[in-house]
C-alpha positions in Angstrom: -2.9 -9.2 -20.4 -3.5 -11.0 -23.3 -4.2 -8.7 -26.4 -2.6 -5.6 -25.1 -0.3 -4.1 -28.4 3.0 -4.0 -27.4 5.9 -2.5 -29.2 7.8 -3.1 -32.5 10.8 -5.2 -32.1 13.1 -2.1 -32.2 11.5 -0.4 -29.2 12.7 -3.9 -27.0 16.3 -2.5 -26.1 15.6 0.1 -23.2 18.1 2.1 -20.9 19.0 0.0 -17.8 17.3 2.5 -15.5 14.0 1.3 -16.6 12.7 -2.2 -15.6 9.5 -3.3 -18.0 8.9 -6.5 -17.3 5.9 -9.6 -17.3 5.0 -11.2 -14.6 5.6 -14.5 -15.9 9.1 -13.7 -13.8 12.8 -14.2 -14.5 12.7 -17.3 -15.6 11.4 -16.3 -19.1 13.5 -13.6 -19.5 16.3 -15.6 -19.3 15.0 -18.1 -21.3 15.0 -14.9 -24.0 18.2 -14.4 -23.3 19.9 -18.0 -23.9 16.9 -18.4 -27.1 17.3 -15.0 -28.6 20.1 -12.5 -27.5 22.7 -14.4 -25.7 24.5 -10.9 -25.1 21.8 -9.3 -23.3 21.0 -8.9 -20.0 17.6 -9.8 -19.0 17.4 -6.9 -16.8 17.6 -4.8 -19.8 15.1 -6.5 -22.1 11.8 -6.0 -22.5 9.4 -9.3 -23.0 5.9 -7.5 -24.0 3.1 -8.9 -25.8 4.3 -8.8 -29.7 7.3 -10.4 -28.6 6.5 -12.7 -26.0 4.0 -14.2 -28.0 6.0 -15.1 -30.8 8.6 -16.7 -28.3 6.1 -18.6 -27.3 7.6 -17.5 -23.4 4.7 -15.7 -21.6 1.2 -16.8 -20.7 -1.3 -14.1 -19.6 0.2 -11.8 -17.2 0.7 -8.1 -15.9 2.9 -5.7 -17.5 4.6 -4.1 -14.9 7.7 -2.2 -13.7 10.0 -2.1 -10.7 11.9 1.0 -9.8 15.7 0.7 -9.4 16.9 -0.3 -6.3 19.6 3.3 -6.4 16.3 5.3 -6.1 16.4 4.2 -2.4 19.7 4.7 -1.4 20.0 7.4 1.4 16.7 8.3 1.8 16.6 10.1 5.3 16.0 8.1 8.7 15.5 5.2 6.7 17.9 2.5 7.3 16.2 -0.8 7.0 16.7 -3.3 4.9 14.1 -4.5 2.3 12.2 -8.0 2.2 10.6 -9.6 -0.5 7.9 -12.2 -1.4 6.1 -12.9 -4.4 2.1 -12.6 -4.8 -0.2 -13.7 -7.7 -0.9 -11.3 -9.9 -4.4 -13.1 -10.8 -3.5 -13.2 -14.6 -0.7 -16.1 -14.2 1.8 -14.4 -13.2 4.0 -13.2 -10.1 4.7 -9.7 -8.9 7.0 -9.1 -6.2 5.8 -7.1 -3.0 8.1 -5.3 -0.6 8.2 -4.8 3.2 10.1 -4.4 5.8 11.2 -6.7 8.9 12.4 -5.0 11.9 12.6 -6.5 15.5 12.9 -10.4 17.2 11.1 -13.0 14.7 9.3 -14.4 17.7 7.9 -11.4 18.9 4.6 -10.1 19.1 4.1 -8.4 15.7 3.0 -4.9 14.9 1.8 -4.1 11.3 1.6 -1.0 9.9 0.1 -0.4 6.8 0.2 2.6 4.1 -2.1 3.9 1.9 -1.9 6.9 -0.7 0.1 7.7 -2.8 2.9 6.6 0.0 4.9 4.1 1.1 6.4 1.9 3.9 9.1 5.4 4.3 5.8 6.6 5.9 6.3 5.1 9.3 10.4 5.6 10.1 9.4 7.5 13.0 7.1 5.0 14.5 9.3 2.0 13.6 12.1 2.5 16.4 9.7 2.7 19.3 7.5 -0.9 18.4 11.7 -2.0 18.2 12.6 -0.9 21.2 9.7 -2.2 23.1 10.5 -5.4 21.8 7.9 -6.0 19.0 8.4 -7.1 15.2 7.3 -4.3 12.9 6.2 -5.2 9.4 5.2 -2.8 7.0 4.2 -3.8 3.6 4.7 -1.7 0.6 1.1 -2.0 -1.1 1.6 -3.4 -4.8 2.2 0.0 -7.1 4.0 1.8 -4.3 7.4 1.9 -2.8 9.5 -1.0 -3.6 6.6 -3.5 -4.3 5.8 -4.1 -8.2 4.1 -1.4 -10.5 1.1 -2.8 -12.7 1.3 -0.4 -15.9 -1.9 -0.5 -16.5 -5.0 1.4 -14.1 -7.7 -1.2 -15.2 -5.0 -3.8 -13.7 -5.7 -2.0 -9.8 -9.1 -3.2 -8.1 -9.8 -2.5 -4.8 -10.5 -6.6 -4.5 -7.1 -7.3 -6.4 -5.2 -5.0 -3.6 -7.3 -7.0 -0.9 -6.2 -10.3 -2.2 -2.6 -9.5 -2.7 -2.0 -8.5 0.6 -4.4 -11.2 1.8 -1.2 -13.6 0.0 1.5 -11.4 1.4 -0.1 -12.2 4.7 -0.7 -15.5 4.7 2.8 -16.2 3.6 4.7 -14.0 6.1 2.1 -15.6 8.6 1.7 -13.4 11.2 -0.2 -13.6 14.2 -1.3 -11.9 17.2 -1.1 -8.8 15.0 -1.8 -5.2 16.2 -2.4 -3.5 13.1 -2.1 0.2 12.9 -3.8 1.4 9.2 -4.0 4.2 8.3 -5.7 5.6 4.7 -6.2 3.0 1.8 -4.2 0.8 4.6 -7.2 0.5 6.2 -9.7 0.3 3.6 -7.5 -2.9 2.8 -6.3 -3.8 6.5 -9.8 -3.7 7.9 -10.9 -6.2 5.3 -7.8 -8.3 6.2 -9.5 -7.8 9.8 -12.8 -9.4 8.4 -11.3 -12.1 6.7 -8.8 -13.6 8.7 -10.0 -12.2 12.3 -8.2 -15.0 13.7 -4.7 -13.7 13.4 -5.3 -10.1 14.5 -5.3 -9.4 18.5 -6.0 -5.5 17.9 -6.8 -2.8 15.7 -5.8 0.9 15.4 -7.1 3.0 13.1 -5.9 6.6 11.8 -7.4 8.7 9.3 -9.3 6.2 7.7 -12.5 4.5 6.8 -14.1 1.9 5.3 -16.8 2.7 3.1 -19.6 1.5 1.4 -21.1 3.7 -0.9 -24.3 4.0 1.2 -23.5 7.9 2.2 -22.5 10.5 -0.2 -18.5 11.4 0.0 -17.6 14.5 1.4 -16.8 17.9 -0.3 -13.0 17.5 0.5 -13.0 13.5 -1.1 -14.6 14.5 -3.8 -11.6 17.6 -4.3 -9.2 15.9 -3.2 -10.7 13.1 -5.9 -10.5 15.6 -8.8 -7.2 16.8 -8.5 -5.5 13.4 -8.5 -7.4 12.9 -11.8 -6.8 16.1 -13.5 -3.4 17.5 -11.9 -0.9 17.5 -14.6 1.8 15.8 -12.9 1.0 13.7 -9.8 3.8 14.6 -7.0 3.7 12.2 -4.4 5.7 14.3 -2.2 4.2 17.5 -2.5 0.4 15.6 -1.4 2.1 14.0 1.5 3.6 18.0 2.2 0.1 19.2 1.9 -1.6 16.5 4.0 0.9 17.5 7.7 0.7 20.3 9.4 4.5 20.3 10.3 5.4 20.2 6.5 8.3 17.8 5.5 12.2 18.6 4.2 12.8 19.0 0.4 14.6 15.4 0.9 11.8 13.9 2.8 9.7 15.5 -0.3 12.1 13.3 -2.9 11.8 10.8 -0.8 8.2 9.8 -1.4 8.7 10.5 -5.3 11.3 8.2 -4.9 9.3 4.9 -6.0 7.9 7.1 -8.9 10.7 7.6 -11.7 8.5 9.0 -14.2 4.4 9.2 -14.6 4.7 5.5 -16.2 5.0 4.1 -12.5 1.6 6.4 -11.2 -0.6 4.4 -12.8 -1.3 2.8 -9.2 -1.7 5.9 -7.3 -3.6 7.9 -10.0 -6.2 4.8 -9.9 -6.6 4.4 -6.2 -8.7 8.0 -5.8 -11.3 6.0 -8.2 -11.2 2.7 -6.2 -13.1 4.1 -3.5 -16.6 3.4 -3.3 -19.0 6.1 -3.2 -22.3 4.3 -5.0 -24.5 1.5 -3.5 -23.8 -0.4 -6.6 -19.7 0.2 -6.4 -17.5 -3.2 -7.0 -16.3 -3.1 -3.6 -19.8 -1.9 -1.8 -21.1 -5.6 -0.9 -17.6 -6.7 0.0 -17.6 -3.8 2.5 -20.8 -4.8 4.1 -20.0 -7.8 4.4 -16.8 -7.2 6.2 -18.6 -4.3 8.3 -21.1 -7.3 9.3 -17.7 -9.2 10.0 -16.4 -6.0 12.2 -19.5 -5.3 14.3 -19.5 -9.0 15.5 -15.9 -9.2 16.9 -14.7 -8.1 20.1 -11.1 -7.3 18.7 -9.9 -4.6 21.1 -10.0 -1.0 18.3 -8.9 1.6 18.8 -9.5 5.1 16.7 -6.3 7.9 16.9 -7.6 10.5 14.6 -5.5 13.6 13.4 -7.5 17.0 14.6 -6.6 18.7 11.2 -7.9 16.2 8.6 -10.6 17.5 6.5 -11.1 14.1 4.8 -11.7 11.6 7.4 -13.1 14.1 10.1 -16.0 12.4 12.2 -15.2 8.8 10.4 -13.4 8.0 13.9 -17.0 8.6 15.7 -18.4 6.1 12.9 -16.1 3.1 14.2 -16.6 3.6 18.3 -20.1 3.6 17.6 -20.1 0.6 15.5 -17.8 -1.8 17.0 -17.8 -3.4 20.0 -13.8 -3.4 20.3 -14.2 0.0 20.8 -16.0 0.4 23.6 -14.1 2.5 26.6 -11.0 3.0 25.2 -8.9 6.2 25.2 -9.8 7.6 21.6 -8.2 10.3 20.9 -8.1 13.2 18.4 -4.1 14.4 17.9 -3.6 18.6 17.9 -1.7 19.7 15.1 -2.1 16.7 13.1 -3.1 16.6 9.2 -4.0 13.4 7.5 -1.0 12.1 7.1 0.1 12.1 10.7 2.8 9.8 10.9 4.8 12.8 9.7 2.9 14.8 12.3 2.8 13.1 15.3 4.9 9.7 14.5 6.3 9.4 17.9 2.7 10.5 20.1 1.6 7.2 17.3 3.6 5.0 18.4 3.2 5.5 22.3 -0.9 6.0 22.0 -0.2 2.0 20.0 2.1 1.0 22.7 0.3 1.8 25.7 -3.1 0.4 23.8 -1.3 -3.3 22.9 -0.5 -2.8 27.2 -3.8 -2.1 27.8 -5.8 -4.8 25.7 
C-alpha cells in the first residue's frame, strides 16, 4: 500500500528461505535486477516501499509473502500436484492463489473449500473417492493459507476482499455444475459464491459452518475460541486443527498444517480471519450476508447440511439452513458421531460417500 515505511536499503538482502515480495509481480523485480543488482536474484530481493518508490518500479500494491515450495515436500497422503492462477489484489497488483486439480477435465466438478487456519491438506481423505467416482476435485487454497499468497498486513484481509478473490479464482478456472462442499470460513465465502453466481453451482453441502449476519449474538464457544486466536502467544495451526477432531492427528499431520506458516510473519491472515466474522448489525459484511441469505432462500439448489456431532461452535447452525432453504427440504441431513469441527480429519471418508450419494440423489 502506498505510504507503508518500508526498510532501509541495508535490510533489502534477505536469506532465500524468505520470499517478501509486491504484488506488482515478477516483472518488476527483474526489472530491479537488470536496473540495479545485475548479480541478484530476484527471488532474493526485496522491492518494498522506500525502495520501490525511488525505482520508480511499483504502483500501489500488497506486500506479501509466499512460503517456499520445500515446506511442502512430503507432507503425508498428499501427493498432488499444485496449480496456480493469479487474482487481483484490489490495490494494482496480482497475488497468486493455489489449488489443486485432480480427476478428468470434463467431468462433473466437486469443490471443496477450507476455511481456518487450514488449507487444501484438509481434504486428502475425501479427494480419492470424488476421483474414483469419476469427478474433478478442486480445492482452492484461500489467499493467506496453504500455498496461495500471504498479505503481510491484517487490515489487507476483508471478509469482501476474500469473497472477491475467490469470486476471480472462479471465474477463471470456470467451473460449472459445481457441488460445493464448504466447510468453516469456506462456507462463509462459498455460500456467497452460491449467491452470486447461482448459475454455476448444481448443489451445496455444508459442514460445520454458517453464514452470519450479525443479527444474533455469537455463541460462548466463538466468542473463546475468538479470544484465544487474538491473545495466544504463538498461533499453531496444527495444534487448533488437533484440538478441533475427536480422533486427534499425527505429530506429521500436526507440521503439516504449520507447514504454510514459516514464522508468525505469514499468520497475519489467519490471526485476522477470527475478527472478519460478523457478530453486529452494523458489521462490514452484515448487508452483504442478507443479501445473499435473500439470494439463498429463493433458490432451489439441492443443500444439503452434514454436521459433526462434537462441534461446540457451529452446533444447531445446521437446523438454521434446512429451515431456511428450500434446497433443503427432505434430504438425509445428518449429524456425524465422533466428529469435531474439523471433520474432514474425523470422518473424511463417511464425507465423501454422504457427498457422493447426495450428487446421486439430486
Amino acid at each position: 500500500m502506498n505510504g507503508r515505511k518500508g526498510p532501509s536499503l541495508s535490510a533489502l538482502y534477505i536469506p532465500s528461505e524468505v520470499t517478501l515480495r509486491r504484488s506488482g509481480g515478477a516483472s518488476a523485480l527483474n526489472a530491479a535486477k537488470s536496473r540495479h543488482a545485475p548479480g541478484l536474484d530476484p527471488s532474493r530481493f526485496l522491492a518494498h516501499s522506500h525502495l520501490a518508490e525511488e525505482l520508480g518500479i511499483f504502483g500501489g500494491s500488497m506486500d506479501f509473502l509466499r512460503t517456499p515450495d520445500e515446506r511442502f515436500n512430503g507432507l503425508p497422503d498428499f501427493a498432488f500436484e499444485p496449480s496456480y492462477l493469479d487474482v487481483d489484489d484490489t490495490e494494482g497488483g496480482r497475488l497468486r492463489m493455489h489449488y489443486l486439480d485432480e480427476g478428468p477435465a470434463d467431468a462433473p466438478p466437486v469443490l471443496l473449500m477450507h476455511g481456518e487456519p487450514t488449507w487444501c491438506f484438509l481434504y486428502r481423505h475425501m479427494i480419492p473417492f470424488f476421483k474414483d467416482a469419476r469427478h474433478r476435485v478442486v480445492a482452492p487454497d484461500l489467499i493467506g493459507f496453504g500455498r496461495s499468497d500471504k498479505p503481510t498486513q491484517r487490515s489487507d484481509y476483508t471478509y469482501q476482499r476474500h469473497v472477491d478473490w475467490a469470486a476471480e479464482w472462479l471465474q477463471k478456472v470456470d467451473l460449472k455444475g459445481i457441488t460445493l462442499f464448504c466447510q468453516d470460513w469456506g462456507g462463509l465465502i462459498g455460500l456467497r459464491l452460491v449467491a452470486r453466481m447461482p448459475e454455476r453451482f448444481a448443489r451445496v453441502v455444508v459442514a460445520n459452518t454458517a453464514l452470519p449476519t450479525g443479527d444474533i449474538p455469537m455463541g460462548a464457544a466463538f466468542l473463546s475460541w475468538r479470544e484465544y486466536s487474538q491473545s495466544v502467544p504463538e498461533f499453531d495451526a496444527g495444534r487448533i486443527v488437533s484440538g478441533g477432531t475427536t480422533s486427534k492427528i499425527s505429530d506429521e499431520e500436526v507440521a503439516a498444517y504449520n507447514a504454510p506458516f514459516p514464522d508468525s510473519r505469514y499468520l497475519a491472515g489467519a490471526r485476522q480471519f477470527p475478527m472478519l466474522v460478523p457478530d453486529a448489525p452494523d458489521d462490514p459484511a452484515s448487508a452483504a450476508n442478507r443479501a445473499a441469505w435473500e439470494t439463498l432462500k429463493s433458490l432451489h439448489t439441492p443443500f444439503l447440511t452434514v454436521f459433526g456431532e462434537d462441534d461446540k461452535i457451529m452446533a444447531g447452525v445446521d437446523g438454521i439452513f434446512q429451515k431456511l432453504i428450500p434446497g433443503a427440504a427432505g434430504r438425509d441431513h445428518t449429524i456425524l458421531p465422533n466428529a469435531g469441527h474439523f471433520l474432514q480429519e474425523d470422518a473424511g471418508p463417511a464425507l465423501a460417500q454422504a457427498t457422493l450419494k447426495f450428487i446421486a440423489q439430486s
